[in-house]
C-alpha positions as CSV (number, residue, x, y, z in Angstrom):
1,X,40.1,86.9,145.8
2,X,42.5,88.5,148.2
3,X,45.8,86.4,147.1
4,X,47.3,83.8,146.1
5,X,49.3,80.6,147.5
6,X,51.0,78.1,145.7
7,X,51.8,75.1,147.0
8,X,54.2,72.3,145.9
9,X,54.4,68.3,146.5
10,X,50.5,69.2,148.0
11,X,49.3,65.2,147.9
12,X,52.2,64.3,149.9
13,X,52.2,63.2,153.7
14,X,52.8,66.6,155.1
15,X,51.1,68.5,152.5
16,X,47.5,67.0,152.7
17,X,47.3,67.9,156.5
18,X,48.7,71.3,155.2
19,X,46.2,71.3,152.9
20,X,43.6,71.0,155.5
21,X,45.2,73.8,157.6
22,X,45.5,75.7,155.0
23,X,42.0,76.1,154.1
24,X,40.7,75.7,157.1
25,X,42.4,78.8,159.0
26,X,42.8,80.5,155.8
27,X,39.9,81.0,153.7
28,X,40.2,84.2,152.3
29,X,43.2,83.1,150.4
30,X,43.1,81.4,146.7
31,X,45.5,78.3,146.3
32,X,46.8,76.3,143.8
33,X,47.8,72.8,145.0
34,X,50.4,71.2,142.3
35,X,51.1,67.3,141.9
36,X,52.8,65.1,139.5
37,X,49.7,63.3,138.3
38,X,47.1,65.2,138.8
39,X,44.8,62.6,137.7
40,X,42.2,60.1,140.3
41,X,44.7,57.0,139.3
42,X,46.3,58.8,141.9
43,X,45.2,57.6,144.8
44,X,47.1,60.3,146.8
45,X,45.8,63.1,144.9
46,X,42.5,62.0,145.7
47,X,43.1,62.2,149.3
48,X,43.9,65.7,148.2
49,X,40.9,66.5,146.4
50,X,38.7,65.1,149.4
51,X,40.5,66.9,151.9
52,X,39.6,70.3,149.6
53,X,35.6,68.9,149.2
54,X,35.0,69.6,152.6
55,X,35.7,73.5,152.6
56,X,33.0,73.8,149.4
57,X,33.3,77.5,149.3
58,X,37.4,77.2,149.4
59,X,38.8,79.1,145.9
60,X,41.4,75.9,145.9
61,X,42.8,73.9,142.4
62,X,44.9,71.2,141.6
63,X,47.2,71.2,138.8
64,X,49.8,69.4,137.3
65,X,53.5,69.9,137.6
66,X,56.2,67.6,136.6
67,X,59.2,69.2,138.8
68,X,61.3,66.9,136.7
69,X,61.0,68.8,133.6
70,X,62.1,72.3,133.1
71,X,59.7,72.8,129.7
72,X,56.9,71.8,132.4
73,X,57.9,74.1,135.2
74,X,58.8,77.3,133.0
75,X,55.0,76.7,131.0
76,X,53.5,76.4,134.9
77,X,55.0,79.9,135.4
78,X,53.7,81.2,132.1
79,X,50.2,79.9,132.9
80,X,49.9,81.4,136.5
81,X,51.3,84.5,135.1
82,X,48.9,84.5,132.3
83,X,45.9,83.8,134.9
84,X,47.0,86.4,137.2
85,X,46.9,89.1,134.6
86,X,43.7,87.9,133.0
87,X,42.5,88.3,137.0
88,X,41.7,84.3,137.2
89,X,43.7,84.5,140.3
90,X,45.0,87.5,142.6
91,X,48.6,88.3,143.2
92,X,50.7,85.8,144.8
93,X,51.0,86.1,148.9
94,X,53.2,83.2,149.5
95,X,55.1,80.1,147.3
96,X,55.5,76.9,149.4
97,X,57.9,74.6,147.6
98,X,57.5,71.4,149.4
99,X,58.0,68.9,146.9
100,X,61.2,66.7,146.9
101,X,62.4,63.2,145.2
102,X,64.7,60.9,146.2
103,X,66.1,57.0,145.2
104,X,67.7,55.2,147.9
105,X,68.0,52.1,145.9
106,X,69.3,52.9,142.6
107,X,71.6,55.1,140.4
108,X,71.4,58.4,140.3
109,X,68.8,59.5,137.5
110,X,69.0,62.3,134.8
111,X,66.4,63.8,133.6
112,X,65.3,65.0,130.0
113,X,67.1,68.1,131.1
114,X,70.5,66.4,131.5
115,X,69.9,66.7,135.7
116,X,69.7,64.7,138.7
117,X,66.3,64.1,139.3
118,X,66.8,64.5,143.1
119,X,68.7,67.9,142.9
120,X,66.3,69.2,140.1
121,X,63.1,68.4,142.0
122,X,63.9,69.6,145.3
123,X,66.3,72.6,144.3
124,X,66.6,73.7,140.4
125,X,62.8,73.7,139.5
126,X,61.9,75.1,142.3
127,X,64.1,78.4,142.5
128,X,62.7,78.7,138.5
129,X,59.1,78.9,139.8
130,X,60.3,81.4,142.7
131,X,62.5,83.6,140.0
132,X,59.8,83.5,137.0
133,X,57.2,84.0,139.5
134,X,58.4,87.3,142.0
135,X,56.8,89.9,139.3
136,X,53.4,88.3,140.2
137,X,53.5,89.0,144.2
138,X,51.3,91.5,145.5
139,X,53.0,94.0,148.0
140,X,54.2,91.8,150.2
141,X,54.5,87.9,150.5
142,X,57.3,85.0,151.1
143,X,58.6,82.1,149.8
144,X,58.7,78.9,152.1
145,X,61.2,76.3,151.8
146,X,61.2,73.4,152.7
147,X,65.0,72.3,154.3
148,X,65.9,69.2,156.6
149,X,68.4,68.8,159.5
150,X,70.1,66.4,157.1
151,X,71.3,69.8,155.2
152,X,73.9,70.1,158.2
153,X,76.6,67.6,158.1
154,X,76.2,64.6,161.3
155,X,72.7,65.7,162.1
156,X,70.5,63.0,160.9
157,X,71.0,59.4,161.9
158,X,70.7,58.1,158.2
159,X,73.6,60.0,157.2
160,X,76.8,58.3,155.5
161,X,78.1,60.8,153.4
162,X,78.2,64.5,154.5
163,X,76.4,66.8,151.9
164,X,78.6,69.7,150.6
165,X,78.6,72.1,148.0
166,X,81.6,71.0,146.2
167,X,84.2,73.6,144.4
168,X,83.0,71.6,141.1
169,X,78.9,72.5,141.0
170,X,78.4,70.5,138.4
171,X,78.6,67.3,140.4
172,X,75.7,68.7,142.2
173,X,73.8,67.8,138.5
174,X,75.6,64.7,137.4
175,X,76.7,63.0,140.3
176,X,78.6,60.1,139.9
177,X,77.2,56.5,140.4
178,X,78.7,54.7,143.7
179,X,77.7,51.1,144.7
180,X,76.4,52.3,147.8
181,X,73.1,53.1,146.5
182,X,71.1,53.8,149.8
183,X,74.2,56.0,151.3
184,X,74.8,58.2,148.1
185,X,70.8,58.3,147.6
186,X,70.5,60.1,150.8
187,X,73.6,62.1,150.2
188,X,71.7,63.7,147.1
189,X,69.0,64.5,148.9
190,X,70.7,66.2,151.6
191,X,72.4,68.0,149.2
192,X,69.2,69.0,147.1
193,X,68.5,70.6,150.7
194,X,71.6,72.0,151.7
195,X,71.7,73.8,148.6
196,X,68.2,75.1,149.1
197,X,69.4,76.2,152.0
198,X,72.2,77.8,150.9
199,X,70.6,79.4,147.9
200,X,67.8,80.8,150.3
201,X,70.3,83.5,151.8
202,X,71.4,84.9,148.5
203,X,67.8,85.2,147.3
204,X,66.9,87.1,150.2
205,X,69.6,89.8,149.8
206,X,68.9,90.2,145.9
207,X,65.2,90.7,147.2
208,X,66.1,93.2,150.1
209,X,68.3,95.2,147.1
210,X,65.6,95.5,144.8
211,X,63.4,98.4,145.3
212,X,59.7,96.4,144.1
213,X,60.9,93.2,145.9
214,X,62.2,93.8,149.0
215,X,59.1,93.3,151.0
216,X,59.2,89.5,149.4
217,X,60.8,87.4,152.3
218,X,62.5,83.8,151.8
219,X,62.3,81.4,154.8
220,X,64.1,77.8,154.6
221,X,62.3,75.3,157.1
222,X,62.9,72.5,159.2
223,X,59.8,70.9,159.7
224,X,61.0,68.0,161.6
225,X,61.9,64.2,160.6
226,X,58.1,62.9,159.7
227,X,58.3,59.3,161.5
228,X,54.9,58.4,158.8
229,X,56.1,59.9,155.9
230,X,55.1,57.9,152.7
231,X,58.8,58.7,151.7
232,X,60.2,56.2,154.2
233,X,59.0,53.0,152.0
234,X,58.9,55.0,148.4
235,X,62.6,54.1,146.7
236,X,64.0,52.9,149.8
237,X,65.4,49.2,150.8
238,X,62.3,47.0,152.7
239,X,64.3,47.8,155.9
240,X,63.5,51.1,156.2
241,X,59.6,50.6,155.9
242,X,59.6,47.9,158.6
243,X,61.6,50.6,160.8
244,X,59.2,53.0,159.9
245,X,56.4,50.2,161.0
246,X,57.9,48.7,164.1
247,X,59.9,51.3,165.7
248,X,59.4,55.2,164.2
249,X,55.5,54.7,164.9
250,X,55.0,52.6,167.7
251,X,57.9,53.8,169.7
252,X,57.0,58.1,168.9
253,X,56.7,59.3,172.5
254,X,59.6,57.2,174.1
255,X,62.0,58.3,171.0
256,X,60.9,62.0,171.3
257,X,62.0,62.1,174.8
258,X,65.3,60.9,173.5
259,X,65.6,63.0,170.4
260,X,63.8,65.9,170.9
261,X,60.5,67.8,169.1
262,X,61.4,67.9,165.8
263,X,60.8,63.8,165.7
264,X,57.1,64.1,164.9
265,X,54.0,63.1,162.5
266,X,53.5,65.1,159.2
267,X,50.3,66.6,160.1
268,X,51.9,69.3,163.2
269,X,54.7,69.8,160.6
270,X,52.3,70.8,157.5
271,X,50.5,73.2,160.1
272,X,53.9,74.8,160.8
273,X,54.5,75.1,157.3
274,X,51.1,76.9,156.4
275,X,51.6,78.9,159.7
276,X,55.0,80.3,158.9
277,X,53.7,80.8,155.1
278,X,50.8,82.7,156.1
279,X,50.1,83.9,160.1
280,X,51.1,87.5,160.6
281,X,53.3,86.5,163.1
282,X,56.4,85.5,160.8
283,X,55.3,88.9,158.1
284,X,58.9,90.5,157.4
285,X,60.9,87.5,158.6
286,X,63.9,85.7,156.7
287,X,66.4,82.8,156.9
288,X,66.0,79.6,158.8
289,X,63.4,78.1,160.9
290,X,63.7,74.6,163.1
291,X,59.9,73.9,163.3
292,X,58.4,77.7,164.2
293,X,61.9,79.0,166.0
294,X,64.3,81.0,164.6
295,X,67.1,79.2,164.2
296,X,71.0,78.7,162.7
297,X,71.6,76.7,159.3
298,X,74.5,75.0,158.8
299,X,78.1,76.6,158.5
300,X,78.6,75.7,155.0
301,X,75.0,76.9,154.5
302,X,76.2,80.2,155.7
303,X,79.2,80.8,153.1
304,X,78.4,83.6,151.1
305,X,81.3,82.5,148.5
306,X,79.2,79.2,148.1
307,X,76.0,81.2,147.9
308,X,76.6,83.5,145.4
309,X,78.7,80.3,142.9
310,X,75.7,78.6,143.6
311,X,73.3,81.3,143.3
312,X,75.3,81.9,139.2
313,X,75.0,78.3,138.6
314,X,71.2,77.7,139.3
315,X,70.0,81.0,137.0
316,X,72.4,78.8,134.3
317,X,70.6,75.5,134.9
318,X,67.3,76.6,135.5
319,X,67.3,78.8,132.3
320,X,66.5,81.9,134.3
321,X,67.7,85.4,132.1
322,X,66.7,89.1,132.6
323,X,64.1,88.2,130.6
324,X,61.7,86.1,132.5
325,X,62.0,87.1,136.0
326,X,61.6,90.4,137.5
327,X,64.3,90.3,140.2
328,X,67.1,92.6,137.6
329,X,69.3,93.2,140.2
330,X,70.3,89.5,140.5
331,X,71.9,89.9,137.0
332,X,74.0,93.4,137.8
């Protein structure tokens, strides 16, 4: 066992392909693929399982996570920590935090923790696992996440509302319910990723201050807009999947030439993902990616006032205290 890689959302439409990738170009490492229902009533955690049958020497498992439940996601961290320690697995290399929700046809949702389910998924949970989890990296490694051209105001066609991080962050948690369900749906996700984003850059300086951290990167990736994502008919109106069916799909090479590289399938994008997790060729590197290129988040993104409020607020809701995460300097 050289390492370890963890891997979020790893049943979903980019992350079986990354899946593949993953153990395909990188053996050596150990991983731990983590789904919602980790059980074979799933059928897409099945695809999973037989994508990781056909590497039978791979050092790969599958374990639950429920990304809507803090209780769940701090006792994940307490089990990998335990197994590391017991030497069940080796240090942690990289965390890919790829899983996201979203409801484009109803209210928002709160969870048992008194969240959004969108914004908890795709940003609260996640930046617990990363924060309970840094003590457990070997001496080097990064943390891949997983941001959207949506994060950036007037970017992505199915845009209403622009995200923001408003002044009040605790709208971000209990947003308020709107009639338009599919416009304010996809403004919570974007702002699940904007806020990703944004939290991304104050994560990496807290890492680059701390002495036994500071080789620990943070990267926040584009990986395109997935025309055959399972997303586009899960919680969204009929139209969207008949879009998805009659003109994302059929019509891919004549809509790239319009719109450019980052319109693409899932399985390029999950390669990317893997790639930028764990090729030498991105070792030492931070902020944000479009696809594999260096590249410019948004302005808001960028406001190191919103980063560090945001950054104060998400130790609060994610139940993150000197205690149970080895990154002190983030509470000096």
């Amino acid at each position: 066992m050289t390492a370890l890689v963890i891997f979020t959302g790893a049943n979903s439409s980019l992350g079986i392909p990354a899946a593949d990738h993953l153990l395909d170009k990188y053996p050596e490492y150990t991983v731990v693929f983590t789904v919602r229902d980790a059980s074979s009533a799933d059928t897409n955690t099945e695809r999973l399982r037989e994508t990781i049958s056909r590497y039978p020497k791979a050092k790969a498992s599958i374990l639950a996570l429920d990304l809507a439940s803090l209780s769940a996601v701090h006792a994940f961290a307490d089990a990998i920590t335990s197994g590391i320690q017991s030497g069940q697995y080796p240090p942690i290399a990289a965390i890919v935090c790829n899983a996201f929700y979203w409801n484009l046809v109803g209210d928002p949702e709160l969870t048992a923790d008194g969240y959004d389910k969108t914004f908890e998924v795709s940003h609260i949970s996640h930046a617990a696992i990363i924060l309970r989890l840094l003590g457990n990296f070997g001496d080097a490694g990064r943390v891949v996440l997983l941001s959207s051209d949506s994060h950036w105001p007037g970017k992505n066609a199915m845009e209403k509302y622009p995200p923001t991080i408003p002044s009040d962050l605790e709208l971000l948690v209990k947003p308020t319910v709107d009639a338009d369900k599919l416009g304010r749906g996809y403004q919570r996700y974007a702002t699940g990723k904007l806020a990703l984003t944004t939290w991304m850059y104050a994560l990496n300086r807290y890492l680059e201050k701390d002495a036994n951290l500071k080789r620990v990167t943070a990267i926040a990736i584009n990986p395109g807009n997935l025309v055959d994502s399972r997303c586009l008919h899960n919680n969204t109106p009929k139209s969207l999947a008949r879009t998805q069916k009659f003109v994302y799909k059929p019509l891919l090479p004549l809509l790239k030439l319009i719109m450019g590289p980052t319109l693409r399938t899932a399985a390029p994008a999950g390669v990317d993902v893997v790639d930028i997790a764990l090729s030498p060729n991105y070792a030492g590197e931070r902020g944000f990616f479009t696809l594999l290129q260096k590249d410019q988040s948004s302005p808001e993104s960028q406001d190191e006032g919103k980063q560090s409020n945001l950054w104060a607020a998400t130790l609060s809701w994610a139940k993150i205290t000197k205690n149970n995460t080895a990154l002190q300097v983030a509470f000096e």
